[in-house]
GUROVEX-681537 format. One record per atom (N, C-alpha, C): residue number from 0; residue in one letter; atom name; x, y, z. Coordinates in steps of 0.001 Angstrom, whole numbers, plus 500000, padded with zeros to 6 digits. Example, Ala and Ser with C-alpha at 12.3 -4.5 7.8 and 13.67 -1.06 7.14 Angstrom:
REM residues 2
[0 "a" "N" [513190 494310 507800]] [0 "a" "CA" [512300 495500 507800]] [0 "a" "C" [513200 496700 507800]] [1 "s" "N" [512850 497750 507080]] [1 "s" "CA" [513670 498940 507140]] [1 "s" "C" [512900 500030 507870]] 
//
This chain:
REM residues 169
[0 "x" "N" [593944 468460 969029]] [0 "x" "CA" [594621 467282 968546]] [0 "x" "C" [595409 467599 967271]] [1 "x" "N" [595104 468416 966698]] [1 "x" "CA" [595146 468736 965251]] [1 "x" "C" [596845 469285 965279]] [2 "x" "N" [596562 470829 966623]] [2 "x" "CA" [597385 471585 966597]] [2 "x" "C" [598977 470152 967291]] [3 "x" "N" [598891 469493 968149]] [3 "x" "CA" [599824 468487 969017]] [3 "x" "C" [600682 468027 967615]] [4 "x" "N" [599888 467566 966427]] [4 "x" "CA" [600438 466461 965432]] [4 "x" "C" [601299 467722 964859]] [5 "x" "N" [600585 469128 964590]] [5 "x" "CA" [601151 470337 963830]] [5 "x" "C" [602627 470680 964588]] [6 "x" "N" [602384 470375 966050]] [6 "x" "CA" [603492 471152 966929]] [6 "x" "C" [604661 469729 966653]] [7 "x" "N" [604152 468757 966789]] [7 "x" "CA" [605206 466954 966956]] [7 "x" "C" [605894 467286 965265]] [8 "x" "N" [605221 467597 964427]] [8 "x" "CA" [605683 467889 962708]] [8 "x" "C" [606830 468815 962902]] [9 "x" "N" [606598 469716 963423]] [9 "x" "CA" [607489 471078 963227]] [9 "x" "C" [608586 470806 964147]] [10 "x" "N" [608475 469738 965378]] [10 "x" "CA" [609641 469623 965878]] [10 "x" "C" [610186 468996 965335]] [11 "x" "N" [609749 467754 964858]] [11 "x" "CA" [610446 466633 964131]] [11 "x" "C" [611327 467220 962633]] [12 "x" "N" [611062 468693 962273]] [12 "x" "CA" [611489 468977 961443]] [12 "x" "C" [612683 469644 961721]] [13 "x" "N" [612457 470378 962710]] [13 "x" "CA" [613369 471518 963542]] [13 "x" "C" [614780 470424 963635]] [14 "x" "N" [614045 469298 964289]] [14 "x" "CA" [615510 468058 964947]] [14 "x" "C" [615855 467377 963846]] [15 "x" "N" [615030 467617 962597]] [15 "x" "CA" [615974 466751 960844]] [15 "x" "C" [616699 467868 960711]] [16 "x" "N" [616294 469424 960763]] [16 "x" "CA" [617248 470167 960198]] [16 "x" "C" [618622 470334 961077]] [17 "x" "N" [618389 470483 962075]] [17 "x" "CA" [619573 470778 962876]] [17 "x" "C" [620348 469164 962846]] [18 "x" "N" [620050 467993 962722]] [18 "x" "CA" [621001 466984 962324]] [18 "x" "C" [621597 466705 961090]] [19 "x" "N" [621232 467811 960062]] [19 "x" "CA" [622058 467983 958653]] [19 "x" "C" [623299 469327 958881]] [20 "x" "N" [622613 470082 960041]] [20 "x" "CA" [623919 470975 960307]] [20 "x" "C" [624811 470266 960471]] [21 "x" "N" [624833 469197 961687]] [21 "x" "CA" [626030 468932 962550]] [21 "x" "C" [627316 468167 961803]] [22 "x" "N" [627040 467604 960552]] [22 "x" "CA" [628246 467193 960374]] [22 "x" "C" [629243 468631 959690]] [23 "x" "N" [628865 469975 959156]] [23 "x" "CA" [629509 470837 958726]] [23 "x" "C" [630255 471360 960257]] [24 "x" "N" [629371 471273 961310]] [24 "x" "CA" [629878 472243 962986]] [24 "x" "C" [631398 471392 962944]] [25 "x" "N" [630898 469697 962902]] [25 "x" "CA" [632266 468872 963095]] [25 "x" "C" [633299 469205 962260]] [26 "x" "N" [633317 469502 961142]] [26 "x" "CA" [633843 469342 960089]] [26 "x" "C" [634988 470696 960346]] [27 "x" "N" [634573 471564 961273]] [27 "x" "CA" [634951 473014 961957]] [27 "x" "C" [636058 472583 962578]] [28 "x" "N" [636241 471780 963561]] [28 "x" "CA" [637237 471277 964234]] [28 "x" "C" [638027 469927 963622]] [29 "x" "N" [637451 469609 962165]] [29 "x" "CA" [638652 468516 962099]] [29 "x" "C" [639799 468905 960670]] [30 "x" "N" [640053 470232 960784]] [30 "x" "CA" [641096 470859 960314]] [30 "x" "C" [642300 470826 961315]] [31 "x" "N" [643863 470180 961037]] [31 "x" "CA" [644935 470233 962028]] [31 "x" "C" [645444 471891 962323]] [32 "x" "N" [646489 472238 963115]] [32 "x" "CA" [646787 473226 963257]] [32 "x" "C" [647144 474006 962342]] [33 "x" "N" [647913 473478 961228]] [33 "x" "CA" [648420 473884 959648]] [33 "x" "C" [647544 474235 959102]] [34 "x" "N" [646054 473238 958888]] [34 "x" "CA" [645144 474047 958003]] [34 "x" "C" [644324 475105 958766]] [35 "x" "N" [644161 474930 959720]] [35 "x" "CA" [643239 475668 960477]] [35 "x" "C" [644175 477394 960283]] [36 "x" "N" [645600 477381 960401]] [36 "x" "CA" [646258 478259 960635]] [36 "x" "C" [646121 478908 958890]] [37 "x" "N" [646250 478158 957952]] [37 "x" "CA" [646318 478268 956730]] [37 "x" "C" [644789 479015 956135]] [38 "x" "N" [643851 478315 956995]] [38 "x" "CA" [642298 479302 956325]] [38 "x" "C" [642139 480488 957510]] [39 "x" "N" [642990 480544 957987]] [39 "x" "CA" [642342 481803 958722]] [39 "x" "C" [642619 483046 958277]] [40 "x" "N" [643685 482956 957074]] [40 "x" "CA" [644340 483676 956450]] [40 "x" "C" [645489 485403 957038]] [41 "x" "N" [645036 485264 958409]] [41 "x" "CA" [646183 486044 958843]] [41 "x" "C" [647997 485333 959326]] [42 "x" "N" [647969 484279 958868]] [42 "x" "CA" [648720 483727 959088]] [42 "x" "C" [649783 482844 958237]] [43 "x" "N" [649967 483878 956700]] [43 "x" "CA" [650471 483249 955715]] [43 "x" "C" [651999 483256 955705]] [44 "x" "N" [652664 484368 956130]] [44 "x" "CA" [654062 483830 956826]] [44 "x" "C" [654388 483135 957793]] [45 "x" "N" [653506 482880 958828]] [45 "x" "CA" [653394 481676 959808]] [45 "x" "C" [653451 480561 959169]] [46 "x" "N" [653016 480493 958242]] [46 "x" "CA" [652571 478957 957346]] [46 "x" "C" [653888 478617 956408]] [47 "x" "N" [654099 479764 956046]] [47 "x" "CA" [655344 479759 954841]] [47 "x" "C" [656377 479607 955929]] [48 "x" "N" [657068 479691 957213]] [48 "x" "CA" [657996 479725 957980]] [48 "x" "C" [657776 478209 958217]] [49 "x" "N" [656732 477686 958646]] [49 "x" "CA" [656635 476523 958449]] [49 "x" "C" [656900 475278 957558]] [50 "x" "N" [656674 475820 956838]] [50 "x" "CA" [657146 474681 955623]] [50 "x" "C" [658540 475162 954983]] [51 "x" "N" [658979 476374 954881]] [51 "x" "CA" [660693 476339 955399]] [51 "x" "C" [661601 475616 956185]] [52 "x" "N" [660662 475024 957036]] [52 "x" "CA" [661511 474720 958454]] [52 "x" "C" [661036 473839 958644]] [53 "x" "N" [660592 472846 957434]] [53 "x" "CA" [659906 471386 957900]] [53 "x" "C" [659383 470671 958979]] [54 "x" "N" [658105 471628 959257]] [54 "x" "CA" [657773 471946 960674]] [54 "x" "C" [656538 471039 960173]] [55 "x" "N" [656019 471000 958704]] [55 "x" "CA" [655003 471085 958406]] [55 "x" "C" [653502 469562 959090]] [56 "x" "N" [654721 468394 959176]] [56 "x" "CA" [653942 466899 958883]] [56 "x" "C" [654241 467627 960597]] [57 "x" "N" [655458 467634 961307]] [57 "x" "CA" [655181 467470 962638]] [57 "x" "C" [653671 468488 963436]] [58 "x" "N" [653368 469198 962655]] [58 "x" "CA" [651829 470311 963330]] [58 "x" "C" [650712 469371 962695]] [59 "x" "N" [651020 468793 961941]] [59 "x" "CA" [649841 468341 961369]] [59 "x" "C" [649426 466679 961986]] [60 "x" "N" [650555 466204 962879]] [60 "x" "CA" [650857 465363 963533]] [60 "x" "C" [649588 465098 964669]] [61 "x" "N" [649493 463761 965266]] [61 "x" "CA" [648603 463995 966254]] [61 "x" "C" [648758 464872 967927]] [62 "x" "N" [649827 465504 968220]] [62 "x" "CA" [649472 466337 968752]] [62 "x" "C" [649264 465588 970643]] [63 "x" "N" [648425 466403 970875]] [63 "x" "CA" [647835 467748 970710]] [63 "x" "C" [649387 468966 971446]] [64 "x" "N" [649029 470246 970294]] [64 "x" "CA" [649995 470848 970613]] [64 "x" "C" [649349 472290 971000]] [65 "x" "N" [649628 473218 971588]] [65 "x" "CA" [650005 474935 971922]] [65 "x" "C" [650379 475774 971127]] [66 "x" "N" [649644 476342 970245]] [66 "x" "CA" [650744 477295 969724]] [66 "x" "C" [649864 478659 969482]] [67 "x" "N" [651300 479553 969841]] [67 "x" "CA" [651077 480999 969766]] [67 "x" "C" [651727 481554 968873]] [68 "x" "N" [650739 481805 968541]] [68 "x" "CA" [650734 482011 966266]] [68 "x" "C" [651025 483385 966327]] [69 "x" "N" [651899 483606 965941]] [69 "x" "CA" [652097 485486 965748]] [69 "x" "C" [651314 485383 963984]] [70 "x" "N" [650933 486820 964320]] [70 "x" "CA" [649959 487087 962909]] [70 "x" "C" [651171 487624 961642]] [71 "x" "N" [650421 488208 960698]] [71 "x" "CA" [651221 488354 959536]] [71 "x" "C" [652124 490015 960390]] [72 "x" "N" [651266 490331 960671]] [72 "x" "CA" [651729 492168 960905]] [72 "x" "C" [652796 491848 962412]] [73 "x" "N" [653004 490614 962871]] [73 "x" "CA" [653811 490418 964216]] [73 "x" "C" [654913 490074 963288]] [74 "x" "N" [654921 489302 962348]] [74 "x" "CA" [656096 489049 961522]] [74 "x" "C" [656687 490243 961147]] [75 "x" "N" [656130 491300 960298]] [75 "x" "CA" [656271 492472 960266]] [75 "x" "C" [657181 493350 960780]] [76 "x" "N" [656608 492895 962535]] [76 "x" "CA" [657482 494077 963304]] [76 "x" "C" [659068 493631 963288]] [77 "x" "N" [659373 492028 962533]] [77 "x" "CA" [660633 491933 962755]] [77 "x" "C" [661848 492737 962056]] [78 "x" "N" [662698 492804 962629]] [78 "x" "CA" [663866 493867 961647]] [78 "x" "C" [663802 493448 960255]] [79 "x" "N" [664166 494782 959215]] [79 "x" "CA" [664170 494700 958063]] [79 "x" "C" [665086 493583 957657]] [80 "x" "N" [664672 492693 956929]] [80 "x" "CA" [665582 491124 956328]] [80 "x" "C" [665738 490377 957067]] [81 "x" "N" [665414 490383 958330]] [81 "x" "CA" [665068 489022 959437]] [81 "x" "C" [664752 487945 958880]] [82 "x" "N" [663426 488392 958318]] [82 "x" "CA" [662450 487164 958258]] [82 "x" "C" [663067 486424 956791]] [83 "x" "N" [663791 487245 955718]] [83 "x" "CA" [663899 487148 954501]] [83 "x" "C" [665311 486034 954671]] [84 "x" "N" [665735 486639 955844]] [84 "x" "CA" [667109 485831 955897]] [84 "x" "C" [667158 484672 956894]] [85 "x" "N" [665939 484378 957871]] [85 "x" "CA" [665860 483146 958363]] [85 "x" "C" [665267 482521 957381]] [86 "x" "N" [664286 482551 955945]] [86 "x" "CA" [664031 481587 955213]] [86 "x" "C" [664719 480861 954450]] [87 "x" "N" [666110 481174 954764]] [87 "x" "CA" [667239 480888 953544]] [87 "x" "C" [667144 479306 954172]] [88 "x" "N" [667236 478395 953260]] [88 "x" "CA" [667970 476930 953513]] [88 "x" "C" [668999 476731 954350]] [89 "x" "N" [669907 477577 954879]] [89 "x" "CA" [670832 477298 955300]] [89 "x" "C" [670631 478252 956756]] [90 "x" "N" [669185 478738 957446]] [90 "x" "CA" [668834 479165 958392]] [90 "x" "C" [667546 478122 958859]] [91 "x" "N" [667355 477064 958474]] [91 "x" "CA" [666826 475701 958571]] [91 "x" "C" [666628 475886 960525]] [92 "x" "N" [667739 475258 960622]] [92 "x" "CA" [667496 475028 962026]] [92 "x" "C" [667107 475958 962713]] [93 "x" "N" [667474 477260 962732]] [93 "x" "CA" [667518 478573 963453]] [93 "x" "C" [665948 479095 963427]] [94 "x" "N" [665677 478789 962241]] [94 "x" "CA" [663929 478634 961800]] [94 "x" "C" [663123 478305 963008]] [95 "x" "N" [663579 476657 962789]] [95 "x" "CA" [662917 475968 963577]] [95 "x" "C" [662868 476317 965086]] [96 "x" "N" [663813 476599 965194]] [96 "x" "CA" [664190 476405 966706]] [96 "x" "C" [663362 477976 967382]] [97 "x" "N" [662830 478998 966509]] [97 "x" "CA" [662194 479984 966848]] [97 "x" "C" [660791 479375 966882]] [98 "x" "N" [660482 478902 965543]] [98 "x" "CA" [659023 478248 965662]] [98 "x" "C" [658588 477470 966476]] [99 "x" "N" [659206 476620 967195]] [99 "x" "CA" [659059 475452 968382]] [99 "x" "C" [659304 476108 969400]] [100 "x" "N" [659831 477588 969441]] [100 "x" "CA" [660006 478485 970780]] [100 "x" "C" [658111 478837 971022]] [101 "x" "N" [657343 478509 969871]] [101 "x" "CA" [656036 479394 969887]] [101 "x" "C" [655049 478264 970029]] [102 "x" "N" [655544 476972 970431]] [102 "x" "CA" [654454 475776 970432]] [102 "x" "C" [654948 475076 972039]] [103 "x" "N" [653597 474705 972693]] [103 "x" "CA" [654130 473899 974363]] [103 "x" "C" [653325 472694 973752]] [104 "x" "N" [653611 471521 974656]] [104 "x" "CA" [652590 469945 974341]] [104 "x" "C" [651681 470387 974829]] [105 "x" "N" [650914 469614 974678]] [105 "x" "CA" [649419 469767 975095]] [105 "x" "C" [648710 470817 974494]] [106 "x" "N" [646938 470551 974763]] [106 "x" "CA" [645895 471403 974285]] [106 "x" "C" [645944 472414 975711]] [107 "x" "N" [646450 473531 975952]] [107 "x" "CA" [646176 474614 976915]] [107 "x" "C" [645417 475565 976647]] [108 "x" "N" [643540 475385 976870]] [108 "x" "CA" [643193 476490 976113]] [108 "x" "C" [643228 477744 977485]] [109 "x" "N" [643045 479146 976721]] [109 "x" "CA" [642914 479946 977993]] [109 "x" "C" [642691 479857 978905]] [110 "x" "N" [641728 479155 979670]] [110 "x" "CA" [641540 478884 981341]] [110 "x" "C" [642913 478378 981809]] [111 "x" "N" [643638 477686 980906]] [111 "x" "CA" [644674 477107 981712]] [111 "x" "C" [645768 477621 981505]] [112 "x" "N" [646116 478352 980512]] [112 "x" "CA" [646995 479684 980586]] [112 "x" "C" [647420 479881 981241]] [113 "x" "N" [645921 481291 981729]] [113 "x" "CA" [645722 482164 982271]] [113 "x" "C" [646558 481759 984159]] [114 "x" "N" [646246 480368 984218]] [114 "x" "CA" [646854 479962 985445]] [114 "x" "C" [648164 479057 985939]] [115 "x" "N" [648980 479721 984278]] [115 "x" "CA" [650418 479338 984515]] [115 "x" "C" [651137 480781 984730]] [116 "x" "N" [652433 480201 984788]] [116 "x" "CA" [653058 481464 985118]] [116 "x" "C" [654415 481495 983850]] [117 "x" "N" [654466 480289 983932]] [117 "x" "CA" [655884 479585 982718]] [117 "x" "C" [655052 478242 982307]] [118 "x" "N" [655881 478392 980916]] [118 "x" "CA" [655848 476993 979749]] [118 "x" "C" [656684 476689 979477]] [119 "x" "N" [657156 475208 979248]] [119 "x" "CA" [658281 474562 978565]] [119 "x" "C" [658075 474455 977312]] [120 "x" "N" [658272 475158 976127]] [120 "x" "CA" [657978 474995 975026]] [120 "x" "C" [659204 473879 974153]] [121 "x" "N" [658248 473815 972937]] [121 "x" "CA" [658992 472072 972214]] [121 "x" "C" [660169 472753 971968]] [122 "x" "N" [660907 473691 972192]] [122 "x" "CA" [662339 473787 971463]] [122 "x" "C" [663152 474164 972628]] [123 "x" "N" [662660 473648 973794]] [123 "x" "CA" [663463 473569 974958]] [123 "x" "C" [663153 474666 976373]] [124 "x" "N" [663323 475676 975260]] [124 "x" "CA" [663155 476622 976797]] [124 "x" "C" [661779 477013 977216]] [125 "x" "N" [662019 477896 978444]] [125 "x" "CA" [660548 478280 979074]] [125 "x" "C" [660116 479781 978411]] [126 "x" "N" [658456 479688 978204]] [126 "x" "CA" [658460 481255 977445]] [126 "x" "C" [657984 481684 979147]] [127 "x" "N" [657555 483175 979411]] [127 "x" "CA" [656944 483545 980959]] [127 "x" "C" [655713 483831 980815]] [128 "x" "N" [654873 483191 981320]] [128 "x" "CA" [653448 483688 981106]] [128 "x" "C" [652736 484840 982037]] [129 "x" "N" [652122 485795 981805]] [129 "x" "CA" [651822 487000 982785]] [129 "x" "C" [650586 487234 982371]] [130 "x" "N" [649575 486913 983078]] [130 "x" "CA" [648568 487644 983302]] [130 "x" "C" [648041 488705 984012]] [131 "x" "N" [647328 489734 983848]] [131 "x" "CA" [647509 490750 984719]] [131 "x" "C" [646253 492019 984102]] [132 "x" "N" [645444 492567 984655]] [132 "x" "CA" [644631 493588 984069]] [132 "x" "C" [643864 493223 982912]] [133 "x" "N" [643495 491808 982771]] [133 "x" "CA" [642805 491553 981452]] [133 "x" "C" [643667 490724 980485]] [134 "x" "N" [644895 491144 980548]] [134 "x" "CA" [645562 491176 979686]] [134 "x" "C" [646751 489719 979895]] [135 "x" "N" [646881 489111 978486]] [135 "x" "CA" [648001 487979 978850]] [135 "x" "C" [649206 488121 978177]] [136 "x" "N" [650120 487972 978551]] [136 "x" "CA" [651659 488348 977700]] [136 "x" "C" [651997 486551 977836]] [137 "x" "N" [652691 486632 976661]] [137 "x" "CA" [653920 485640 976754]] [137 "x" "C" [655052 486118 976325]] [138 "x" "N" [656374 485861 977443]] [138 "x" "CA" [657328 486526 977020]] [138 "x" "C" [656900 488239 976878]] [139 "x" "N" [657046 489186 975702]] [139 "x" "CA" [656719 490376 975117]] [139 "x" "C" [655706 490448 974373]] [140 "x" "N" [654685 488888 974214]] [140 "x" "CA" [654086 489273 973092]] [140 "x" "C" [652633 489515 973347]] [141 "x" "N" [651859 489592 973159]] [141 "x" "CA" [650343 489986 973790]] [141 "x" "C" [649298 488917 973479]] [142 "x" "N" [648873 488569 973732]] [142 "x" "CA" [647545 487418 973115]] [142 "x" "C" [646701 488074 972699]] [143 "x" "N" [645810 488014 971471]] [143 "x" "CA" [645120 489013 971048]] [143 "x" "C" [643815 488043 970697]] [144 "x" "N" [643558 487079 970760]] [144 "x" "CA" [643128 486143 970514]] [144 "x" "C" [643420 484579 970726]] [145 "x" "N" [642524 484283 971556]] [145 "x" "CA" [642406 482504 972053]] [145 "x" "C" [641702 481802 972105]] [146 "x" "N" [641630 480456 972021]] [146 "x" "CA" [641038 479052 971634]] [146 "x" "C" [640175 479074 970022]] [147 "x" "N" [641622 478990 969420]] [147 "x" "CA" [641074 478685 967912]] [147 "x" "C" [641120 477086 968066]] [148 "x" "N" [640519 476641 968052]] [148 "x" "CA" [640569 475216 968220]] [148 "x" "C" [640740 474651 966594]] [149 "x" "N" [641597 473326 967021]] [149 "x" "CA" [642004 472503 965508]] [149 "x" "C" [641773 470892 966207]] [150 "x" "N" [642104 470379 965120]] [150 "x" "CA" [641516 469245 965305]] [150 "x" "C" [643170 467960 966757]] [151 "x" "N" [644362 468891 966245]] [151 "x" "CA" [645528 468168 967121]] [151 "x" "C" [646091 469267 968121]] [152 "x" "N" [644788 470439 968662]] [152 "x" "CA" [645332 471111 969905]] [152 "x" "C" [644265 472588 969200]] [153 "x" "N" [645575 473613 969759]] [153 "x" "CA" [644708 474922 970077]] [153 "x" "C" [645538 476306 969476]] [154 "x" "N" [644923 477000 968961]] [154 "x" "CA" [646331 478102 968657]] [154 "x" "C" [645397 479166 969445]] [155 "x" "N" [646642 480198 970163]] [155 "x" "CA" [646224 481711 970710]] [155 "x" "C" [646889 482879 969362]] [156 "x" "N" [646772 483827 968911]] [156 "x" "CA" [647401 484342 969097]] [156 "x" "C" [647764 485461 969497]] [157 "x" "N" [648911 486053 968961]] [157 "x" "CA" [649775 486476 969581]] [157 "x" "C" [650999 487882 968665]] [158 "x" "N" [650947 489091 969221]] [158 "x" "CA" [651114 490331 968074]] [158 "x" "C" [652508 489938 968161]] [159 "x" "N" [653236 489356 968260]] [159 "x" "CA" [655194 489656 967951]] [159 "x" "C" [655311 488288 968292]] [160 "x" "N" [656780 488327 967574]] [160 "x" "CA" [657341 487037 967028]] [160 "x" "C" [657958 486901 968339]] [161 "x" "N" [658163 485505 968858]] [161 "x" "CA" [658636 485385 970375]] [161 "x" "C" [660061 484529 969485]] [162 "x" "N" [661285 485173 970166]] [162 "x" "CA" [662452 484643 970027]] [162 "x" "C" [663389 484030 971212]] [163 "x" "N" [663457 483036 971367]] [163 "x" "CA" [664266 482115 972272]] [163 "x" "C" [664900 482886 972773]] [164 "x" "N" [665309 482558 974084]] [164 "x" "CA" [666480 483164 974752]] [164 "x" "C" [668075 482763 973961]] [165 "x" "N" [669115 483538 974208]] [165 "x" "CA" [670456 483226 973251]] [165 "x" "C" [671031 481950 973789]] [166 "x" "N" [671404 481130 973792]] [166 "x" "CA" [672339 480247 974501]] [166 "x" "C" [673732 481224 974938]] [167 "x" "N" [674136 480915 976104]] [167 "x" "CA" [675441 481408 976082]] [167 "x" "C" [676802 480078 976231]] [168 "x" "N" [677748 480853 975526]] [168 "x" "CA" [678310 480042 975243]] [168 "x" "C" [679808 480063 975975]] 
//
């Protein structure tokens, strides 16, 4: 009898402690895509391209959005003064219109990817999705990581900067 009240104590303690975790677990997912992208800390020219390109209230928006976050070292691989010269004020739109090449609507986490083939992303065109040997490309770029979950969708990412197709004119 002794040991029942000892075992009912220790659960009842087990189920107080684990209900003081749960509001920090929540607290995990109710960061938007901006902050979530912002503490993960590989993603500080992602963030800074963002708020160049007054991208910032629309990610932080309710969503839910897609995005394939190229890391700091995907920025990197872009040509020398690329990146220096799309931040100019007066590369505003051109900004944007790359960054919204890297976001689709909706929450698509990997399972559902994996079983597209194309996306209509928010800045119009389609990126190509390829799965194949493990491995997922969009467009050229590789997924290196997926379902970071945020509180208005999902980010993958992704080693290189994905650039729109040209318009022709």
């Amino acid at each position: 009898m002794i040991m029942n009240r000892i075992l009912c104590l220790a659960a009842a303690i087990i189920m107080g402690l684990s209900m003081l975790n749960a509001p920090a677990v929540a607290d995990q997912h109710q960061k938007d895509i901006v902050d979530t992208a912002a503490a993960a800390g590989s993603f500080t020219t992602l963030v800074a391209a963002v708020q160049a390109a007054g991208l910032v209230d629309t990610l932080k928006g309710p969503g839910p959005f897609t995005v394939f976050a190229p890391t700091d070292e995907a920025f990197g691989k872009l040509p020398k003064g690329a990146l220096e010269n799309l931040l100019k004020p007066e590369n505003k739109a051109k900004l944007a219109a790359i960054l919204t090449y890297h976001v689709i609507a909706g929450k698509k986490m990997a399972g559902d990817v994996v079983q597209m083939d194309k996306a209509e992303t928010v800045q119009g065109s389609w990126v190509k999705i390829e799965a194949t040997s493990g491995k997922v490309m969009i467009d050229k770029a590789t997924v290196v990581q997926t379902d970071i979950e945020a509180a208005n969708g999902v980010i993958h990412v992704i080693d290189t900067v994905l650039l729109p197709p040209v318009e022709k004119k």
